[in-house]
C-alpha positions as CSV (number, residue, x, y, z in Angstrom):
1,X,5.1,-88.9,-26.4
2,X,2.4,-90.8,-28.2
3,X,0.4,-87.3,-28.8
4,X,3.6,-86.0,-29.8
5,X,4.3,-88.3,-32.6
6,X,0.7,-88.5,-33.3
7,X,1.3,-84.5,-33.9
8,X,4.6,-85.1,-35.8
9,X,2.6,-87.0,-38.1
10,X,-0.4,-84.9,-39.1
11,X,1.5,-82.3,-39.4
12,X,4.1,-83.8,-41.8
13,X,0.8,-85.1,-44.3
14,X,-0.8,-81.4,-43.6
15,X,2.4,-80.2,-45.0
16,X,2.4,-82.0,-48.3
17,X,-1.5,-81.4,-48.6
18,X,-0.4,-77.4,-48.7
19,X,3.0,-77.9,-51.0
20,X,1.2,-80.2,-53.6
21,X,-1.8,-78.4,-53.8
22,X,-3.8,-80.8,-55.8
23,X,-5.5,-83.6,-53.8
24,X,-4.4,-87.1,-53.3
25,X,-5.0,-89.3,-56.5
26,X,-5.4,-93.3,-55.6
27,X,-3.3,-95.0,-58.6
28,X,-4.5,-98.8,-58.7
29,X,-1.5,-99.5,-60.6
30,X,1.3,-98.3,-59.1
31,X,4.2,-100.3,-60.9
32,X,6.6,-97.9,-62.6
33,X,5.1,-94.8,-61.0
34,X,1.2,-95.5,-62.4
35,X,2.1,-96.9,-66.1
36,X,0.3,-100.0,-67.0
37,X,1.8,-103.2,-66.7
38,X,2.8,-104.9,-70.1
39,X,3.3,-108.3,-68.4
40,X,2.3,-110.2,-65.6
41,X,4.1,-110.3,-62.2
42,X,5.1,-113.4,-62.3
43,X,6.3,-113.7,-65.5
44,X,9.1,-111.5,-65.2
45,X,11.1,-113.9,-63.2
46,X,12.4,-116.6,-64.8
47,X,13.0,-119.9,-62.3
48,X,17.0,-120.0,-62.8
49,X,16.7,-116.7,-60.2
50,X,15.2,-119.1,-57.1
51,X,18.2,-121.5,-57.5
52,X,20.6,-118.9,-57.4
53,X,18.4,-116.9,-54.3
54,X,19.0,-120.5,-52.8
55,X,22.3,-120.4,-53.3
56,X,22.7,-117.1,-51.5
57,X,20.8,-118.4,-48.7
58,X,23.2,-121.0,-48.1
59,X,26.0,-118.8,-48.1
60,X,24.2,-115.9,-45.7
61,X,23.2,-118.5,-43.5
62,X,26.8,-120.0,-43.7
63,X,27.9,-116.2,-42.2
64,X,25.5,-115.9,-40.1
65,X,26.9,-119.4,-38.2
66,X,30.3,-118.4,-38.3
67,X,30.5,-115.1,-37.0
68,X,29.3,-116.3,-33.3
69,X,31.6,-119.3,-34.0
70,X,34.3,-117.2,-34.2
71,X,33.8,-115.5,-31.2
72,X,33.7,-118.8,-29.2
73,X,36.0,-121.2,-31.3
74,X,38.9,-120.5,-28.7
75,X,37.0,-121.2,-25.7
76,X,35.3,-124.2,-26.9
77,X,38.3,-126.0,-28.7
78,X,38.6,-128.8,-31.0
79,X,34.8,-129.7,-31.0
80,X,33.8,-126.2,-32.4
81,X,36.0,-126.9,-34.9
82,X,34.7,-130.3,-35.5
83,X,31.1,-129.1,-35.8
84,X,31.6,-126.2,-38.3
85,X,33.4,-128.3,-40.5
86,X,30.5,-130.6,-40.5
87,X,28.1,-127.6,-40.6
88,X,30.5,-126.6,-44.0
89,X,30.4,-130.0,-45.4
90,X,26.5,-129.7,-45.4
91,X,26.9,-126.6,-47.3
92,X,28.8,-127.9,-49.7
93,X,26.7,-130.7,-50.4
94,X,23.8,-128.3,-51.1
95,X,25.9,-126.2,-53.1
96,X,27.3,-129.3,-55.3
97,X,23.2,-130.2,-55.8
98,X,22.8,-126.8,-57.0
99,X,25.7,-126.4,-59.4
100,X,24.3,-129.6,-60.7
101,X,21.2,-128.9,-61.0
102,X,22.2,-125.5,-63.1
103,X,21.7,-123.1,-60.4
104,X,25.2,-121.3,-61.0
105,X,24.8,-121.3,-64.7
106,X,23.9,-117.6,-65.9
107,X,23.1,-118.0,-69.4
């Protein structure tokens, strides 16, 4: 299997050697398909973005919790329920912190 796929592979690169026909050129800068960059990396991101990639963190996590939860919530009872309302109150205080901190401001 391993010789196969080893196989599978070379023969896939030997193909695009033969339909390109030129040989491989090594771009250094490959940002916007080889074009020089105008700006630094960094730079093009300014900080409002990791509040609001924060935000969204809370909120996947948040899912990620209660879909299992919701599987389980009728077998366990009134404690599940209990414990993802506390689980959402701690959400909401990090969400609160974020608002005011700016975080869902877009201008």
């Amino acid at each position: 299997m391993m010789g196969l796929s080893l196989g599978g592979i070379a023969a896939a690169y030997g193909a695009s050697r033969i339909v390109s026909g030129a040989p491989p050129v090594l771009v250094s800068l490959p940002f916007q398909s080889g074009w020089p960059p105008a700006e630094h990396a960094l730079s093009r991101y300014h900080v409002r973005w990791y509040l609001a990639t924060l935000v969204f963190l809370a909120f996947d996590v948040e899912m990620l919790f209660m879909y299992p939860w919701a599987v389980v919530v009728a077998r366990l009872g009134v404690s599940a329920v209990v414990e993802m309302f506390v689980f959402l109150a701690a959400l909401l205080v990090a969400v609160v912190w974020a608002w005011r901190e700016g975080a869902l401001r877009w201008v």
